[in-house]
C-alpha positions as CSV (number, residue, x, y, z in Angstrom):
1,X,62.9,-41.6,-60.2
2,X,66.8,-41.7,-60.2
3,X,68.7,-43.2,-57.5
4,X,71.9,-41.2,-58.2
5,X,72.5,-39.3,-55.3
6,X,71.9,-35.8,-55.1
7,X,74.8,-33.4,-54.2
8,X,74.2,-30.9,-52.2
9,X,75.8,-28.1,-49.3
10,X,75.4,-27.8,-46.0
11,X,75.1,-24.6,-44.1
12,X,75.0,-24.5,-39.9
13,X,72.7,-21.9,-38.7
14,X,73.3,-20.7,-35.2
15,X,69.9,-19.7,-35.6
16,X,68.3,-22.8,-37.2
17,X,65.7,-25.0,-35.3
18,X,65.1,-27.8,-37.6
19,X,66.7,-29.1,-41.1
20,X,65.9,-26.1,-44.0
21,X,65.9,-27.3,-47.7
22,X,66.7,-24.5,-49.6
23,X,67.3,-24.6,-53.8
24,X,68.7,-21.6,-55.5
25,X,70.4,-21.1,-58.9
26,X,73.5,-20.5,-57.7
27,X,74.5,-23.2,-55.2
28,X,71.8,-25.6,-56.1
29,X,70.9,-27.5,-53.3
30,X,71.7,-25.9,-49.5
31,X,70.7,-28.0,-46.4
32,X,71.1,-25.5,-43.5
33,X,71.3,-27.5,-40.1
34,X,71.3,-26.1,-37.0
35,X,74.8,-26.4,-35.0
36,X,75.7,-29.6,-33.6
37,X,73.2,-31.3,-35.9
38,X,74.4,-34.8,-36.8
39,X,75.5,-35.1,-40.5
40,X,74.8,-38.7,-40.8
41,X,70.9,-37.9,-40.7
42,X,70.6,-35.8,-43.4
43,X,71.1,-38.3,-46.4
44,X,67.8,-40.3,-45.2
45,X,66.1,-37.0,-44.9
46,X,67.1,-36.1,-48.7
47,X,65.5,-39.5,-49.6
48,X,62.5,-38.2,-48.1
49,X,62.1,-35.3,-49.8
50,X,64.0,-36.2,-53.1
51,X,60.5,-36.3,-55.6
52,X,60.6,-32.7,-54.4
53,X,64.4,-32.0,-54.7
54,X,64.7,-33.2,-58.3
55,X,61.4,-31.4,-59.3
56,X,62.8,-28.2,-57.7
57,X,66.0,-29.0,-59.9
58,X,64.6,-29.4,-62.9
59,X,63.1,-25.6,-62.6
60,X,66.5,-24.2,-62.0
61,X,68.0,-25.9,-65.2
62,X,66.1,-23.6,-67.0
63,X,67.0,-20.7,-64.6
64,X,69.9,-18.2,-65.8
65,X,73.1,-19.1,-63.6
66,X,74.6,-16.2,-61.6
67,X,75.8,-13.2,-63.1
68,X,73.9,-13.3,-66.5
69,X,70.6,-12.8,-65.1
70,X,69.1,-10.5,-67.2
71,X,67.8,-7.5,-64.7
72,X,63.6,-7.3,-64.7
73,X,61.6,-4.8,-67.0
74,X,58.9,-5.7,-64.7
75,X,58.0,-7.0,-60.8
76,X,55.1,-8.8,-60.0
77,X,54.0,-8.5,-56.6
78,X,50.8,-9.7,-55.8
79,X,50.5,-7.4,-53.0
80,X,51.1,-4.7,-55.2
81,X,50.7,-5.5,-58.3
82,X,52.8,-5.0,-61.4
83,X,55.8,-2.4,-61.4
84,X,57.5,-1.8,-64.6
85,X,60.9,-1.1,-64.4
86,X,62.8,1.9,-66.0
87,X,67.0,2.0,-66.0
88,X,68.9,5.3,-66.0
89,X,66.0,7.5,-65.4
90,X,65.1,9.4,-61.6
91,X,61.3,10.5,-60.5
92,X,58.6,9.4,-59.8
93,X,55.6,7.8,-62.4
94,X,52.4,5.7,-61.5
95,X,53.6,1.7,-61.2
96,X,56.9,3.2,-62.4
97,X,60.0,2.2,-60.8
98,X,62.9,4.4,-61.9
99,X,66.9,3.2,-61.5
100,X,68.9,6.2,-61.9
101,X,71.9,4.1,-63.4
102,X,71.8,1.1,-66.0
103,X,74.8,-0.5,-64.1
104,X,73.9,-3.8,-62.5
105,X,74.9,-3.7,-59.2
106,X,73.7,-0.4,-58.0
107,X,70.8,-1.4,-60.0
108,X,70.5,-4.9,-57.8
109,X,70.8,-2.5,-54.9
110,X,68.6,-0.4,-55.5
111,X,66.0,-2.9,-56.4
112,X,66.4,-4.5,-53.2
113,X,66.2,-1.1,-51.0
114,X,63.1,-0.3,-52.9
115,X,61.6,-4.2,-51.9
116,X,62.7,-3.3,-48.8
117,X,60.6,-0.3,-48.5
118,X,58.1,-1.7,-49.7
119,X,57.7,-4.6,-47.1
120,X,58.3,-1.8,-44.3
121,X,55.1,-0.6,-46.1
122,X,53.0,-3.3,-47.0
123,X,54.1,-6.4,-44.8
124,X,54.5,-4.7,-41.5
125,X,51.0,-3.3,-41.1
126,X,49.7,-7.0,-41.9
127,X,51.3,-8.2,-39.7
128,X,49.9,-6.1,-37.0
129,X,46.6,-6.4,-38.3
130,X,47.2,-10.0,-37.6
131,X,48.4,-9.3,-34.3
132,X,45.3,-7.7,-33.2
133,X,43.0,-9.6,-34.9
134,X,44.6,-12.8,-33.1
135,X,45.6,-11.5,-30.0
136,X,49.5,-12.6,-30.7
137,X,51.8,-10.0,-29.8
138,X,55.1,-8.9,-31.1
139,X,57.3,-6.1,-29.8
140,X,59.2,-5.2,-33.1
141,X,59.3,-5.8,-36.5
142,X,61.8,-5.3,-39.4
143,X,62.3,-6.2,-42.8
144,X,65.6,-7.5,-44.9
145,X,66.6,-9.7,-47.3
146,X,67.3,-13.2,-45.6
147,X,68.6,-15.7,-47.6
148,X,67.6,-18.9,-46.1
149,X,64.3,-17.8,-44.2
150,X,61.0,-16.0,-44.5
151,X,60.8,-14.8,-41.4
152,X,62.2,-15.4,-38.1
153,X,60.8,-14.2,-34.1
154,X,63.1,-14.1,-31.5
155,X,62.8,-14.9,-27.7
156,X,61.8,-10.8,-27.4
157,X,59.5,-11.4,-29.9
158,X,61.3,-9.3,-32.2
159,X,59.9,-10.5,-35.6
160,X,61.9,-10.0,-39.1
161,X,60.3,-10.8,-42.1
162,X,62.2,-11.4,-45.5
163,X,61.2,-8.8,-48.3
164,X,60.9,-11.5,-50.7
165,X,57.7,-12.7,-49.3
166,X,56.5,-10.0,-51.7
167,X,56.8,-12.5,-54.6
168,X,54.2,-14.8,-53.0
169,X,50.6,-15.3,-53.2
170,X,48.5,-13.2,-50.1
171,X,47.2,-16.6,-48.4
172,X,50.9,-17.5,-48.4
173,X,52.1,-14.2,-47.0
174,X,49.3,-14.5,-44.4
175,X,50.5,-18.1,-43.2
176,X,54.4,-16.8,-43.3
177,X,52.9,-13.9,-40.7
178,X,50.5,-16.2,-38.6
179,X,53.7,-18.7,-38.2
180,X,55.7,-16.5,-37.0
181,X,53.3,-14.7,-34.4
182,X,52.9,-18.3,-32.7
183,X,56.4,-18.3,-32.3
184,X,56.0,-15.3,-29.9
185,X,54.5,-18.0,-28.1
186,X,56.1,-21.0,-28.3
187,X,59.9,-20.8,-29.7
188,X,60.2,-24.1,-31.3
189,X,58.2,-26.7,-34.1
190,X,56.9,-28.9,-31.4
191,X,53.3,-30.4,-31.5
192,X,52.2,-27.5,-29.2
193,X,53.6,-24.8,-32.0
194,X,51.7,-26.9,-34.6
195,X,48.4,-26.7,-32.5
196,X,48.6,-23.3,-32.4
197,X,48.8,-22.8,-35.9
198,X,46.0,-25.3,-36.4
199,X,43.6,-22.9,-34.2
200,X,43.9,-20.3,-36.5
201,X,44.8,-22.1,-39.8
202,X,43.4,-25.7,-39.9
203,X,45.0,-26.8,-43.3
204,X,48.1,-25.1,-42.7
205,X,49.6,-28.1,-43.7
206,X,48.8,-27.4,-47.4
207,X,50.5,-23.6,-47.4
208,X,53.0,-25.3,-45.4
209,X,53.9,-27.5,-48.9
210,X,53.1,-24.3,-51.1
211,X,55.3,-22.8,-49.3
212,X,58.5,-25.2,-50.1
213,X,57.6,-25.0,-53.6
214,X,58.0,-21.1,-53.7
215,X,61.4,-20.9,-54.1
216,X,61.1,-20.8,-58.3
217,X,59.1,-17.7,-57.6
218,X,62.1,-15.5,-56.7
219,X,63.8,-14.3,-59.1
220,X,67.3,-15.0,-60.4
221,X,68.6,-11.8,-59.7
222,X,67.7,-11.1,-55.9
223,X,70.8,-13.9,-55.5
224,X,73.5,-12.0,-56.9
C-alpha cells in the first residue's frame, strides 16, 4: 500500500455529528467534520481508512472529470427499474423518460426534479411502511439532493432523505431508512443508537460498509 499521503478537503458541517468520508469525481476526497472538530485528528483517521480511500480512488480515475460527463441514455434504479432516456422530445412513454431540450443543464435539472419525484413516490411510502411496521415515528419527510448525506432526522423528527438513494440496492435503501427512524429516537451515534439499530438489523454493520462503498454508484453527472 503507498505511504504517500493522501490529499484531501475538509468541509465543516453545522449539521455533522461525526467525521464523513465522502469521494467524488470532482473534488476527490472531502472529509466533512462537524464545527469545532479538531483538525489534528483527522490524518490518523485517514490512515484508518486509507485501504478504503485509495480503492475508492482508483474507481474515480476511470470516472469522467466534471463537465464532460457524458449525460445517461439510461437510469438504473433498482427500485424502479431501468428508464431509458430520450433528449429533446416531451410526453409520456412506458420506462420512457423524455427531456424536452438536448442542452445540458436544463437537461441535469430536469433529471434531478424527475429523481426527485420519484423518491417523493417511491422512498417516502417506505419509509412509512417502516415506521409502522417498527413503531418509530417521524413527523415529516422530504426528499432533495444532498451532497454529503443520505439522509438526515432532525430533533422534530423531520426526516429528509437524499434522492440518490435511488441508485442503491433495496437492502441498502431499507438500512439508510431504518437508521434514520432511530434517530427519531436517539439524536446521536452513541452505543445506545447502535443498539437500536441492532434490534431491528443485527448485521447492520455489513450494510453499514456497503454503504461507504456506494459512492461509485452515483453517477458522474448528478455532481455537476
Amino acid at each position: 500500500m503507498s505511504t504517500e499521503p493522501v490529499p484531501y478537503r475538509v468541509r465543516i458541517s453545522n449539521r455533522a455529528r461525526h467525521v464523513n468520508l465522502r469521494l467524488t469525481v470532482q473534488e476527490g476526497l472531502v472529509v466533512v467534520i462537524p464545527r469545532g472538530f479538531d483538525l489534528k485528528h483527522i490524518p490518523s483517521i485517514l490512515q484508518k481508512r486509507k485501504q478504503w480511500i485509495l480503492a475508492g480512488l482508483g474507481r474515480l480515475a476511470v470516472q469522467t472529470p466534471l463537465g464532460s460527463c457524458p449525460l445517461p441514455e439510461q437510469l438504473v434504479l433498482p427500485l424502479l427499474g431501468t428508464w431509458t432516456v430520450v433528449y429533446g422530445e416531451r410526453g409520456e412513454k412506458p420506462n420512457q423518460l423524455l427531456i424536452p431540450t438536448t442542452e445540458r443543464a436544463p437537461s441535469i435539472a430536469h433529471l434531478k426534479s424527475w429523481l426527485a419525484h420519484q423518491g417523493r413516490l417511491h422512498l417516502i411510502p417506505r419509509l412509512q411502511q417502516i415506521s409502522h411496521a417498527t413503531g418509530l415515528t417521524f413527523t415529516q419527510a422530504t426528499v432533495r439532493g444532498q451532497k454529503t448525506r443520505w439522509g438526515s432526522c432532525s430533533r422534530q423528527h423531520h426526516i429528509s432523505l437524499n434522492y440518490q438513494l435511488l441508485f442503491l440496492t433495496s437492502d441498502l435503501v431499507h438500512y439508510v431508512l431504518v437508521h434514520e427512524l432511530c434517530h427519531t429516537h436517539e439524536m446521536n451515534h452513541s452505543p445506545r443508537f447502535w443498539s437500536l439499530v441492532a434490534s431491528y438489523l443485527p448485521d447492520h454493520q455489513d450494510y453499514k460498509a456497503r454503504l461507504r462503498q456506494s459512492i461509485h454508484l452515483i453517477p458522474g453527472w448528478l455532481h455537476d
